[in-house]
VOBA-1610 file (N, C-alpha, C; in pm, whole numbers, padded with zeros to 5 digits, always signed):
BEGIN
Unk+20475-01177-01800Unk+20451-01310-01745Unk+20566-01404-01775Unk+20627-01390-01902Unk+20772-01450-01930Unk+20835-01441-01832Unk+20855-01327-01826Unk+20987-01265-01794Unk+20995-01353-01609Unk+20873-01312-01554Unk+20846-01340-01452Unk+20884-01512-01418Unk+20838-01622-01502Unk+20857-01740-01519Unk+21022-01753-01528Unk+21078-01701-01657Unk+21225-01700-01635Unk+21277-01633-01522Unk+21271-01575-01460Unk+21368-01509-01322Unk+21331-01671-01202Unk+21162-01716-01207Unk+21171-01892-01117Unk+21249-01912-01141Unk+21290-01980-01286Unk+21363-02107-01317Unk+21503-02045-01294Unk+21595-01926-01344Unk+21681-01883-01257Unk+21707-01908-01105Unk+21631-01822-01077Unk+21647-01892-00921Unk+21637-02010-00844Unk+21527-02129-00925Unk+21566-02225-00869Unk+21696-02293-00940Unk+21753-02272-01040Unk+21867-02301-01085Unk+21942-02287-00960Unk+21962-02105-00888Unk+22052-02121-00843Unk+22048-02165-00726Unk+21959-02227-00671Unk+21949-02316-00539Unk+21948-02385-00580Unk+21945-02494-00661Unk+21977-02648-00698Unk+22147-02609-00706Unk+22217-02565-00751Unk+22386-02499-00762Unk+22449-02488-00619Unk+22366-02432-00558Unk+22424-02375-00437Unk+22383-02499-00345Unk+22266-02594-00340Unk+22293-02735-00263Unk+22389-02802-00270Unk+22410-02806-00427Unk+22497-02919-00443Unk+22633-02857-00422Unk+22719-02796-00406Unk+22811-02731-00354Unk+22845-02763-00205Unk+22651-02721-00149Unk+22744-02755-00017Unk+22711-02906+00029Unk+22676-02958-00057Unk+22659-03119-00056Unk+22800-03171-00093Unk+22875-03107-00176Unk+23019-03153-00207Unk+23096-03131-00091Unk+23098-03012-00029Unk+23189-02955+00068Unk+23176-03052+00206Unk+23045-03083+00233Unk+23036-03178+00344Unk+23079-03268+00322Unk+23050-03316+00179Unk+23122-03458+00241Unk+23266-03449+00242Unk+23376-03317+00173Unk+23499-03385+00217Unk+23542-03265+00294Unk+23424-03237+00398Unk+23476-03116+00514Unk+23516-03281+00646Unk+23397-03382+00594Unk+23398-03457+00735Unk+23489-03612+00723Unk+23558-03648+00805Unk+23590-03768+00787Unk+23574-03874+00891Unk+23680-03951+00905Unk+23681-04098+00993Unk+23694-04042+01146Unk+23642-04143+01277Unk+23626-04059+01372Unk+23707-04183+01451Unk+23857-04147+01521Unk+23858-04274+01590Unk+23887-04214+01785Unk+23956-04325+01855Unk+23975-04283+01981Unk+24136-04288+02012Unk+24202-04293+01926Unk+24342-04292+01940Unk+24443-04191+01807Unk+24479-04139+01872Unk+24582-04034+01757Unk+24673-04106+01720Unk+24723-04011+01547Unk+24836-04097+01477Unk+24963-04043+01533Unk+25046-04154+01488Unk+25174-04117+01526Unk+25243-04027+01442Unk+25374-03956+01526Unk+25410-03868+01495Unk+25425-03891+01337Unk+25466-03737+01252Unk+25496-03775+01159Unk+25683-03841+01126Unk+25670-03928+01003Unk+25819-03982+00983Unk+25885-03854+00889Unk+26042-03862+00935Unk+26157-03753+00868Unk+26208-03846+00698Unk+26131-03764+00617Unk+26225-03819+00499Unk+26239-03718+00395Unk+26267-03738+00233Unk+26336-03648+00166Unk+26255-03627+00056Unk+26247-03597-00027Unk+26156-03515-00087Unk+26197-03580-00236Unk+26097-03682-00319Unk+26138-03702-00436Unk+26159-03585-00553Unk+26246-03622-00627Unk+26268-03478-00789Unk+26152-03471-00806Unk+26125-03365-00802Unk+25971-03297-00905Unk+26012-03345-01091Unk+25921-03475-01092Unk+25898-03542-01185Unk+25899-03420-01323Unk+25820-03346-01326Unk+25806-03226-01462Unk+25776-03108-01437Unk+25710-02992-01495Unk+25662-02909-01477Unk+25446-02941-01482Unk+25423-02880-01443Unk+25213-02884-01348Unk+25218-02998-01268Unk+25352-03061-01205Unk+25327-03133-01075Unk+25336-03066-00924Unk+25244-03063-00835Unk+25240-03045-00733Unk+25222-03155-00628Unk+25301-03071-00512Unk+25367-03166-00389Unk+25227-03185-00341Unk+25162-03304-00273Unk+25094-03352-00170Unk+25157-03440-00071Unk+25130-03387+00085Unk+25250-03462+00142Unk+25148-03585+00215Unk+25249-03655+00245Unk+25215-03803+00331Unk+25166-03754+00417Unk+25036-03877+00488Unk+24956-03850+00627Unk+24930-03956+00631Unk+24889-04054+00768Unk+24829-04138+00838Unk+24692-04147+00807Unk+24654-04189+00726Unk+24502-04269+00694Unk+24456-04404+00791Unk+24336-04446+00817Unk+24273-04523+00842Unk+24232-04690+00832Unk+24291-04771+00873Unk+24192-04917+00890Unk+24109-04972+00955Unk+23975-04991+00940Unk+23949-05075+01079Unk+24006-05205+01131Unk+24034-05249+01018Unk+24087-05377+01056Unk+24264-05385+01128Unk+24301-05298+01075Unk+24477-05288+01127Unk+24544-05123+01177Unk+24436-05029+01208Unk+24476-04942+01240Unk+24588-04818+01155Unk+24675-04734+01190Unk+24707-04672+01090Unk+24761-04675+00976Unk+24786-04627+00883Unk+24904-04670+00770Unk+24957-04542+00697Unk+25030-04549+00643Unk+25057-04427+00619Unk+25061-04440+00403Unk+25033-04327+00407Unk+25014-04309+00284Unk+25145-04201+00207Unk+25204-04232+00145Unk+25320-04169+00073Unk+25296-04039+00052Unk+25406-03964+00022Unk+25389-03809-00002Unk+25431-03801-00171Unk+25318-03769-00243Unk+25362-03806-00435Unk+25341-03669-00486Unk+25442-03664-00610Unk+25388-03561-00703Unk+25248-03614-00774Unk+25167-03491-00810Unk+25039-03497-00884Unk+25061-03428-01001Unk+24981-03430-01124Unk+24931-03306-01210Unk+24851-03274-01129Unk+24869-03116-01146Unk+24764-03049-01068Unk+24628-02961-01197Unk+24548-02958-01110Unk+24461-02879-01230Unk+24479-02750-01243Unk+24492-02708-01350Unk+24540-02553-01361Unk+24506-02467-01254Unk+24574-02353-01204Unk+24485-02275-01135Unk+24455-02337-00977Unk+24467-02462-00953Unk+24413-02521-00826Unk+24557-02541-00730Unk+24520-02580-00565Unk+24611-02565-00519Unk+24579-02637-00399Unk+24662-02726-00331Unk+24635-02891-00270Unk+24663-02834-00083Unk+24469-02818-00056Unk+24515-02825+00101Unk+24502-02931+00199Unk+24585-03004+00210Unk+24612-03173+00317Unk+24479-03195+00415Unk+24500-03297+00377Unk+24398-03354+00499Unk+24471-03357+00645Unk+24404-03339+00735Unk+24453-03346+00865Unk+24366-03419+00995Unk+24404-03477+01110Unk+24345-03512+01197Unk+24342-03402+01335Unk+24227-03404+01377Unk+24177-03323+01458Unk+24087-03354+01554Unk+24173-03282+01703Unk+24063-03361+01840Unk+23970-03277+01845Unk+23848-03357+01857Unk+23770-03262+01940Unk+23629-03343+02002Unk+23572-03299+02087Unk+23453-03433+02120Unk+23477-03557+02183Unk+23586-03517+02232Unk+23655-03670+02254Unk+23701-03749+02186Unk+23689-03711+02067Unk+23764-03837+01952Unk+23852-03776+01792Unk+23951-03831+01758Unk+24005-03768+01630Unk+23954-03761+01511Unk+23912-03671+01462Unk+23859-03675+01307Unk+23947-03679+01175Unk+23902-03704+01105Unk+23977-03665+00988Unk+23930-03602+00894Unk+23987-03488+00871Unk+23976-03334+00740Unk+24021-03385+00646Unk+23932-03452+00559Unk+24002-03473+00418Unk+24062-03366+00333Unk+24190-03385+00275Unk+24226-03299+00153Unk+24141-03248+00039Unk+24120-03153-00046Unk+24055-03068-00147Unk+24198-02976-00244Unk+24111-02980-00343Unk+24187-02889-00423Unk+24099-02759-00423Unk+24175-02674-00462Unk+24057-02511-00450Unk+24196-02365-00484Unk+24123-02256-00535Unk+24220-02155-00528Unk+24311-02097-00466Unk+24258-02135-00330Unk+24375-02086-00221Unk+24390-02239-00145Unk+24493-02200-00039Unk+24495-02343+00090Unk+24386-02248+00193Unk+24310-02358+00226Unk+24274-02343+00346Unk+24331-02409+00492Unk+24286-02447+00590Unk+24281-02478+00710Unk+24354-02653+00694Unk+24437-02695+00745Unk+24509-02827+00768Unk+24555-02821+00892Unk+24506-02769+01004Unk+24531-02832+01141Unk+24645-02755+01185Unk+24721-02638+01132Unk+24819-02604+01135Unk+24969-02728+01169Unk+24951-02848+01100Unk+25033-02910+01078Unk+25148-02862+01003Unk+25248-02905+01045Unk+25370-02895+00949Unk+25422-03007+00835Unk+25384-03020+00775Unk+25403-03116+00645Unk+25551-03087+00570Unk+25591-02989+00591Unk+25745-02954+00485Unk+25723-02950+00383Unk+25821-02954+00324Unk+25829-02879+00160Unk+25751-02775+00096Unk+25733-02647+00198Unk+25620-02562+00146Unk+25502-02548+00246Unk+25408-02659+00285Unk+25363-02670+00371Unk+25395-02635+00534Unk+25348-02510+00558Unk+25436-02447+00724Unk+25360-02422+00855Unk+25205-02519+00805Unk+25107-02516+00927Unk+25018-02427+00882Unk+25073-02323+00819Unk+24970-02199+00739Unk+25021-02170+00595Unk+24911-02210+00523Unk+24938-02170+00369Unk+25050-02264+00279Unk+25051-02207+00178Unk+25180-02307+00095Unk+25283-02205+00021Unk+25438-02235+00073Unk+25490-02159+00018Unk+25597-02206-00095Unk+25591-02347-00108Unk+25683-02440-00227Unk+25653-02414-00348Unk+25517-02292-00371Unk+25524-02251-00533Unk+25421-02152-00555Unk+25366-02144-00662Unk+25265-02033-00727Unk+25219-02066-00869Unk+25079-02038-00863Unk+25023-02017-01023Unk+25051-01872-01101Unk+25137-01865-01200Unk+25135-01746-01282Unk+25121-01751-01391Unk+24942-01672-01429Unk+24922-01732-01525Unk+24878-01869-01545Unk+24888-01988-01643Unk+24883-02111-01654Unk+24941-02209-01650Unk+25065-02144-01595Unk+25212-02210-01537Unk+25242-02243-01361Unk+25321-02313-01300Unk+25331-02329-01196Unk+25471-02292-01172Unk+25539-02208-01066Unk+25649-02175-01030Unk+25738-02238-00906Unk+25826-02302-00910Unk+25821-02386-00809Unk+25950-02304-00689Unk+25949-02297-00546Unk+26040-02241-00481Unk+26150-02328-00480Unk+26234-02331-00546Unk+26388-02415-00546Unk+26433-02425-00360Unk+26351-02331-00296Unk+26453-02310-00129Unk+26370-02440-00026Unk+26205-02459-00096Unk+26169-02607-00018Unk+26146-02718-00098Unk+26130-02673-00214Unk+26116-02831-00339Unk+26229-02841-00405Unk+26217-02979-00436Unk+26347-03047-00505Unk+26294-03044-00628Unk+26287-02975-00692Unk+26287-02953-00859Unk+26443-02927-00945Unk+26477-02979-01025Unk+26549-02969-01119Unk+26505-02877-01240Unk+26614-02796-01265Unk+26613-02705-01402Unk+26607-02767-01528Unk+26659-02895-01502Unk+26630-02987-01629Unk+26512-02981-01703Unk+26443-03003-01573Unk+26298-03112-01613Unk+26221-02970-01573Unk+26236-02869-01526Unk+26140-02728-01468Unk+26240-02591-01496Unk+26189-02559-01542Unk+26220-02410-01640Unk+26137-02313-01500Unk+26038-02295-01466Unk+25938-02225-01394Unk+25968-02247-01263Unk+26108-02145-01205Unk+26115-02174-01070Unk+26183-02041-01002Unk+26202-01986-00936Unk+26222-01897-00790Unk+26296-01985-00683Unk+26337-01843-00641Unk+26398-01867-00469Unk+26387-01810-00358Unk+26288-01843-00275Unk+26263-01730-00188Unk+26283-01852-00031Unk+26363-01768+00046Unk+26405-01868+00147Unk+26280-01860+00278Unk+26298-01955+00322Unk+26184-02017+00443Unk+26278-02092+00513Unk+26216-02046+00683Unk+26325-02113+00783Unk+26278-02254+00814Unk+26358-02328+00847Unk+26302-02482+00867Unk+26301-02498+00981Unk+26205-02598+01026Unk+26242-02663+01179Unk+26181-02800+01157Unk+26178-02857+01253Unk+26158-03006+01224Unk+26062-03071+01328Unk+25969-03004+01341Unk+25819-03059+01391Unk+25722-03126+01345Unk+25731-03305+01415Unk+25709-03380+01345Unk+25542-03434+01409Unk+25459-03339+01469Unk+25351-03346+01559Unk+25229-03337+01405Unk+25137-03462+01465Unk+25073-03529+01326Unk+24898-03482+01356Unk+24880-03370+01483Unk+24707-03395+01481Unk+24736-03272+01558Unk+24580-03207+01500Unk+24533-03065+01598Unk+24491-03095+01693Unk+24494-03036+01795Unk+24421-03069+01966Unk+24449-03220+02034Unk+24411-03148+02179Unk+24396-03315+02218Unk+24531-03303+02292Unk+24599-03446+02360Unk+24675-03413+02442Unk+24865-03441+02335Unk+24928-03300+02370Unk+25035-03310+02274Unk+25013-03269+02129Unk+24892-03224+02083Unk+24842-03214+01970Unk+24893-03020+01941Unk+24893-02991+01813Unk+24875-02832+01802Unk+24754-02773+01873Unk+24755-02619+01857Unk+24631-02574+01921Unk+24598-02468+01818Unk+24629-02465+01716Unk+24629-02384+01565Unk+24463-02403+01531Unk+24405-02242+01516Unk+24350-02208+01501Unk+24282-02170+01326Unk+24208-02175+01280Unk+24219-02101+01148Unk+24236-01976+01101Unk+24372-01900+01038Unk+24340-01764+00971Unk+24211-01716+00950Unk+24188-01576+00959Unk+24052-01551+00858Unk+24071-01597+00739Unk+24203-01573+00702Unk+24188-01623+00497Unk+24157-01776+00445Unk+24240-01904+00628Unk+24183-01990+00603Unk+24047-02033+00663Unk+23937-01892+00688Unk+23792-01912+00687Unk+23753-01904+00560Unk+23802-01785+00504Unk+23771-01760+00371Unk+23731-01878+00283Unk+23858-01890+00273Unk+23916-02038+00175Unk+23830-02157+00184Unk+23787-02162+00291Unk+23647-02262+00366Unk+23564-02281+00281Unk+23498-02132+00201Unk+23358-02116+00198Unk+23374-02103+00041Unk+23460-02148-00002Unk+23529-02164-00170Unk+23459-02280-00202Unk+23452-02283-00358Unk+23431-02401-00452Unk+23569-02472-00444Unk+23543-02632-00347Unk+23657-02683-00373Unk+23639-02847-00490Unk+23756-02855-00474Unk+23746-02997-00565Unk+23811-03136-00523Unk+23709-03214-00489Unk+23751-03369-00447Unk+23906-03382-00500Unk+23975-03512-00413Unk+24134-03504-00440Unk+24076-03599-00601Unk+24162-03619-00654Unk+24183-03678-00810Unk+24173-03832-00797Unk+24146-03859-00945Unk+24164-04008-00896Unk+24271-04075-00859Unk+24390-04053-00931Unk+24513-04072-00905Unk+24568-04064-00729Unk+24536-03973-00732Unk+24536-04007-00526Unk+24431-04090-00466Unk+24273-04125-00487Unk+24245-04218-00377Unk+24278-04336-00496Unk+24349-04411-00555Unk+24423-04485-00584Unk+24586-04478-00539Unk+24638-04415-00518Unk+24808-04377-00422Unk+24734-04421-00280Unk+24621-04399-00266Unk+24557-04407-00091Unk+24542-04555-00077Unk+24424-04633-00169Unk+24378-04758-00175Unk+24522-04880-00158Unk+24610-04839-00271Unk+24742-04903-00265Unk+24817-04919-00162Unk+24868-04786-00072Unk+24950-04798-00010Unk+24866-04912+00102Unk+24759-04926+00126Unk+24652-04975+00198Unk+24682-05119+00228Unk+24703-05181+00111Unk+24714-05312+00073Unk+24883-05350+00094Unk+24952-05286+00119Unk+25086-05317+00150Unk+25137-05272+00306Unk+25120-05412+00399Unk+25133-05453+00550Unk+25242-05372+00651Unk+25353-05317+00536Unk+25506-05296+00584Unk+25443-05101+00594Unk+25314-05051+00535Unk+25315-04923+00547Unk+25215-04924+00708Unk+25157-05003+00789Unk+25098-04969+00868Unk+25202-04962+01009Unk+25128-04884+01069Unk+25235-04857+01173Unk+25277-04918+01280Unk+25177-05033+01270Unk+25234-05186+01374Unk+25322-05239+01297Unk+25357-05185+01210Unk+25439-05319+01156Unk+25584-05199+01143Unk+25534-05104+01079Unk+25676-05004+01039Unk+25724-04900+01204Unk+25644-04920+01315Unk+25664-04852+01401Unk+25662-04699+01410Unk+25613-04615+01301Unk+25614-04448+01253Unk+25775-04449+01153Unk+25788-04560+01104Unk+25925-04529+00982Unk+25866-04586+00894Unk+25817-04559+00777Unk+25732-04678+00719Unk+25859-04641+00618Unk+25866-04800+00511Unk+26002-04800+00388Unk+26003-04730+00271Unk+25852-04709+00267Unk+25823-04633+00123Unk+25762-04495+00198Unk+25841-04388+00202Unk+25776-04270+00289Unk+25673-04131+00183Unk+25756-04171+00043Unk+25729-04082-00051Unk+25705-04157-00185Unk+25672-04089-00276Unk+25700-04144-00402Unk+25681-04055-00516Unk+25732-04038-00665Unk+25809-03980-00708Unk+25653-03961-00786Unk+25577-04028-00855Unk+25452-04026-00876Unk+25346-04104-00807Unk+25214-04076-00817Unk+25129-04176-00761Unk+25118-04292-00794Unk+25102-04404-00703Unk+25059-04540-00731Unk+25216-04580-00763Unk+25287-04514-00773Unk+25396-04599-00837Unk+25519-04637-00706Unk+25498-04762-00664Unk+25622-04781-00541Unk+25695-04886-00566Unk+25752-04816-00705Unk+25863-04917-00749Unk+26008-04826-00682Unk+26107-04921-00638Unk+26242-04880-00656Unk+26305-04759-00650Unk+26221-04746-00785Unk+26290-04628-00866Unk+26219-04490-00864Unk+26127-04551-00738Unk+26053-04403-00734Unk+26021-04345-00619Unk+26011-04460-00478Unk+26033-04509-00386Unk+26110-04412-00313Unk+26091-04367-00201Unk+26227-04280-00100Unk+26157-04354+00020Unk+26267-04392+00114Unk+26215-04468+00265Unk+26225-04328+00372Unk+26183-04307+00464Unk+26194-04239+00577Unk+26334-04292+00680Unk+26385-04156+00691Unk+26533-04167+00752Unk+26502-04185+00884Unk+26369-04145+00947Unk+26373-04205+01080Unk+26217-04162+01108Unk+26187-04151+01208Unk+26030-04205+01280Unk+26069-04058+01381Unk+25934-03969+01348Unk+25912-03910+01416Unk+25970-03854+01560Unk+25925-03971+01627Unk+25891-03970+01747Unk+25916-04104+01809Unk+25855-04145+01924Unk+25897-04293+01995Unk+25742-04335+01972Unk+25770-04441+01873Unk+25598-04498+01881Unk+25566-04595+01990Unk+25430-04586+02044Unk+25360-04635+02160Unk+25231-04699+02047Unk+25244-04857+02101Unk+25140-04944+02024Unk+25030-04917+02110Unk+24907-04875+02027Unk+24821-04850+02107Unk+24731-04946+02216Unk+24655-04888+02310Unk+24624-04996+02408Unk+24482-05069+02367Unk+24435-05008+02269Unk+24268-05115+02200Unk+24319-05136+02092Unk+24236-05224+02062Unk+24217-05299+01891Unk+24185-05194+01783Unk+24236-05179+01668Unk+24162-05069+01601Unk+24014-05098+01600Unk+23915-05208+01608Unk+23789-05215+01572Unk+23741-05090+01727Unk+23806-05154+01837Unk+23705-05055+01931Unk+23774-04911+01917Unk+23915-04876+01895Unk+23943-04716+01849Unk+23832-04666+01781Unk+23736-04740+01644Unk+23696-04661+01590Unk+23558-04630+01634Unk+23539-04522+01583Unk+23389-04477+01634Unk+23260-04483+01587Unk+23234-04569+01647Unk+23058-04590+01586Unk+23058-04686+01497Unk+23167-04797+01449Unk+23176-04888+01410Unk+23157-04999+01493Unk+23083-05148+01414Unk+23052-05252+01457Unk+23161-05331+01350Unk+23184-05487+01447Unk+23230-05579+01343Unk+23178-05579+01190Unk+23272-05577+01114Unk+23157-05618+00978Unk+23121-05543+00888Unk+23145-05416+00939Unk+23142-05290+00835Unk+23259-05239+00835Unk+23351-05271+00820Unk+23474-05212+00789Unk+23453-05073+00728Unk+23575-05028+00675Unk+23618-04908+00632Unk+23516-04854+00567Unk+23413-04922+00542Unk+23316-04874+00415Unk+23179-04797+00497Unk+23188-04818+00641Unk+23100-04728+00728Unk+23084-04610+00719Unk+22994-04519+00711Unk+22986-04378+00762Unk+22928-04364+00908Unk+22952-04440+00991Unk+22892-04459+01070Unk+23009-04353+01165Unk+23005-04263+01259Unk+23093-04231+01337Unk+23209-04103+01220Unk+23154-04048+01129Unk+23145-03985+01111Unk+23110-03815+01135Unk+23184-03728+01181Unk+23134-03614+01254Unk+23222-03481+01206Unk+23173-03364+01153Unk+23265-03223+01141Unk+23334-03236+01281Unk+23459-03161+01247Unk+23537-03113+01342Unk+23541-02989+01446Unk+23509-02986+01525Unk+23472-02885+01615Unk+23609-02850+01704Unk+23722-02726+01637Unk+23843-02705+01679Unk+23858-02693+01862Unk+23967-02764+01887Unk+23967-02767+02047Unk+23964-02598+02123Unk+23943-02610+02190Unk+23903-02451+02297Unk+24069-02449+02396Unk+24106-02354+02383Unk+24217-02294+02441Unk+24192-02319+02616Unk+24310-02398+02730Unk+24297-02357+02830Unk+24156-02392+02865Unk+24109-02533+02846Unk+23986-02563+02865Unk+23863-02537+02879Unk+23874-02404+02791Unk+23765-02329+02703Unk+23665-02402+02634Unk+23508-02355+02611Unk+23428-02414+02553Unk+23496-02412+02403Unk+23464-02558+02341Unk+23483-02585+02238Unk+23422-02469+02074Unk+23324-02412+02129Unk+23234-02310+02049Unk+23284-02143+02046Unk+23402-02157+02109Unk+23472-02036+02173Unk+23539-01999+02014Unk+23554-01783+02059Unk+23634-01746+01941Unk+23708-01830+01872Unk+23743-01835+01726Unk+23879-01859+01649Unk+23937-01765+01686Unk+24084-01797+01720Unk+24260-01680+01708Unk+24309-01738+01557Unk+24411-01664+01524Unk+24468-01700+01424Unk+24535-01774+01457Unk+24654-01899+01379Unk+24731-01948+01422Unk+24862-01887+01428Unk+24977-01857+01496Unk+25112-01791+01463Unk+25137-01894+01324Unk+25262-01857+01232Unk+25257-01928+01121Unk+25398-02010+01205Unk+25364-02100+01087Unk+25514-02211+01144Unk+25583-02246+01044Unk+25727-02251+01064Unk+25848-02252+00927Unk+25839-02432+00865Unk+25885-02385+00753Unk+25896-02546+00705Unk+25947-02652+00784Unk+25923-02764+00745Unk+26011-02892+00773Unk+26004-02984+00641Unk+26223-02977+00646Unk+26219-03081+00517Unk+26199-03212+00504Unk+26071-03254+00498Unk+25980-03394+00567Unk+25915-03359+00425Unk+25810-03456+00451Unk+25726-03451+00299Unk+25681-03305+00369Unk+24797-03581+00568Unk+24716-03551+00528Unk+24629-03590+00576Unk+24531-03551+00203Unk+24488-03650+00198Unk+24436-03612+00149Unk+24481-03613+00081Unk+24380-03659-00012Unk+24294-03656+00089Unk+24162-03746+00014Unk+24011-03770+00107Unk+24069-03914+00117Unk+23978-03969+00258Unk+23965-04085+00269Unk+23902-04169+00180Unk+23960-04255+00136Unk+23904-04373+00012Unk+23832-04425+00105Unk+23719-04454+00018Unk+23574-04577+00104Unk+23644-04718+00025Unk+23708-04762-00046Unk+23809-04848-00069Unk+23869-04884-00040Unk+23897-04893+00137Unk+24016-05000+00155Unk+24017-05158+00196Unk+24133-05194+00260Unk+24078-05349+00290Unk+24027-05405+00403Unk+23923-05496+00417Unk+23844-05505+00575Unk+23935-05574+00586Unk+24028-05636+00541Unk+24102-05731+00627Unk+24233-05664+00631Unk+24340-05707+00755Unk+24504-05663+00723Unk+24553-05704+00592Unk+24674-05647+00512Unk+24682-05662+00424Unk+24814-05749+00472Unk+24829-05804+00323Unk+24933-05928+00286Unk+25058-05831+00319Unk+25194-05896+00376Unk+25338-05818+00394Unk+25374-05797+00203Unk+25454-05718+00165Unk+25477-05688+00056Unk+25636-05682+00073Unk+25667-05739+00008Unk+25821-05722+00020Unk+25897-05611-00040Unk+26001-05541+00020Unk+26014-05429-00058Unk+26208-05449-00034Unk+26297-05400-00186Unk+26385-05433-00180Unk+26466-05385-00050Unk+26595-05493-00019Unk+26653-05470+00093Unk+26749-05355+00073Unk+26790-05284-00054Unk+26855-05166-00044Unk+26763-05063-00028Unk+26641-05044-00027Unk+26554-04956-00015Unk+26519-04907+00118Unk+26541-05016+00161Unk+26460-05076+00309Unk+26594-04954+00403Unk+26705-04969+00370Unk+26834-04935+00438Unk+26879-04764+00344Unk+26810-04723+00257Unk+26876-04606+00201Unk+26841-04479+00296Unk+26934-04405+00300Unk+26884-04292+00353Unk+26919-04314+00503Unk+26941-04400+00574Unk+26946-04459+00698Unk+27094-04383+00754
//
């Protein structure tokens, strides 16, 4: 009769375990839902890998209701042992763009087959490795120094410079998920850190990163750690994607399922991503794999912060040699 009682409480153990798992996974499988895609991504350079257990997370176009896109810097992190940073990405489908928040987890999964650079090649990550309790960094797409990183390799990756910022949709990729990034799906992952939706919240509040104002070149493109966009840590984008086109609505009606008044802090218009269908194929149609795609030496998401500002943010001044480096 014990025995019998202990094997319940086991088992409901492991369904209380296994909810909350996939109670974690939903919420940062789903993100912001709007009616206008981000602009291309911006060309810039890759700050020194600050030490050794920092890993690259690259810059992506996050969300305002009130002022539309902004872009969020590409920073070194500590990473958690063992874990390994797959980007958030935007994705058409339904008629409107979603956003795939970033996760940490054992492998990369699925990011839209975007090209992010430094490692990041649309499929998988090839700028380093866990061996052991150490991190190895590829000297051929990260800027690491021997100084400051003892733990590094060289294994070469071809570059190209595709600066296309969203899956599906018109002009968008049509990248499919690997099986391994199905696999990787159905993993224990881990919310981005605090240190990133604070790098997210920040860049938020500074006017010169949204893309009405920076046009897809924003001044601060990267940064050397999170939260930190001083000077000295600071890299600007050498140029803008693409030719930016100001969009033709207000961000309040871009977004979806938002009313005045609830700003950023809505879940309203909220929806999983349902990958676009090939050749105007039902949306519910097979996955293909994606072909893989070579680096670009360019730098998501973290997850979307429910933290940002309902209102546009104040201009921030940022020095005038900064503004011009790299140019």
């Amino acid at each position: 009769m014990n025995r019998n009682r202990g094997a319940v409480r086991w088992l409901w153990l492991a369904i209380l375990l296994l909810s909350f798992s996939a109670a974690s996974f939903s919420q940062i499988a789903v993100g912001i839902s709007v009616r206008i895609g981000p602009p291309p991504l911006p060309v810039y350079a890759q700050p020194i890998c600050p030490g050794p257990g920092y890993f690259w997370t690259p810059g992506y176009w996050a969300w305002n209701d009130d002022a539309g896109y902004y872009w969020v810097p590409g920073t070194w992190v500590v990473a958690p042992v063992g874990m390994l940073w797959t980007p958030g990405y935007w994705g058409w489908g339904g008629g409107f763009y979603a956003w795939h928040a970033g996760y940490w987890g054992p492998h990369i999964g699925f990011y839209g087959g975007i090209n992010y650079g430094f490692g990041y090649t649309g499929v998988g990550f090839v700028g380093g490795e866990w061996r052991g309790g150490a991190f190895y960094y590829n000297r051929a797409v990260t800027n690491v120094s021997v100084t400051n990183v003892t733990h590094v390799y060289s294994r070469t990756v071809v570059v190209n410079t595709r600066t296309v910022s969203y899956n599906g949709g018109a002009g968008g990729l049509e990248a499919r998920p690997t099986p391994q990034e199905e696999e990787a799906a159905h993993e224990r992952h881990t919310a981005p850190l605090a240190e990133q939706t604070q790098h997210e919240r920040i860049a938020g509040q500074n006017r010169e990163n949204f893309a009405s104002a920076n046009h897809g070149r924003p001044a601060i493109a990267a940064t050397a750690r999170p939260g930190d966009f001083s000077s000295r840590s600071a890299v600007p984008a050498r140029a803008a994607g693409g030719e930016y086109h100001a969009p033709a609505m207000s961000p309040k009606q871009a977004r979806v399922g938002s009313s005045p008044g609830n700003g950023a802090r809505s879940n309203e218009g909220f929806r999983p991503f349902t990958p676009p269908a090939k050749n105007g194929g039902s949306a519910g149609s097979a996955a293909r794999p994606n072909a893989a795609r070579p680096v670009q030496p360019r730098e998501s998401a973290p997850k979307q912060s429910s933290s940002r500002p309902s209102a546009p943010p104040k201009k921030q001044s940022v020095p005038k040699e900064e503004r011009h480096k790299g140019r």
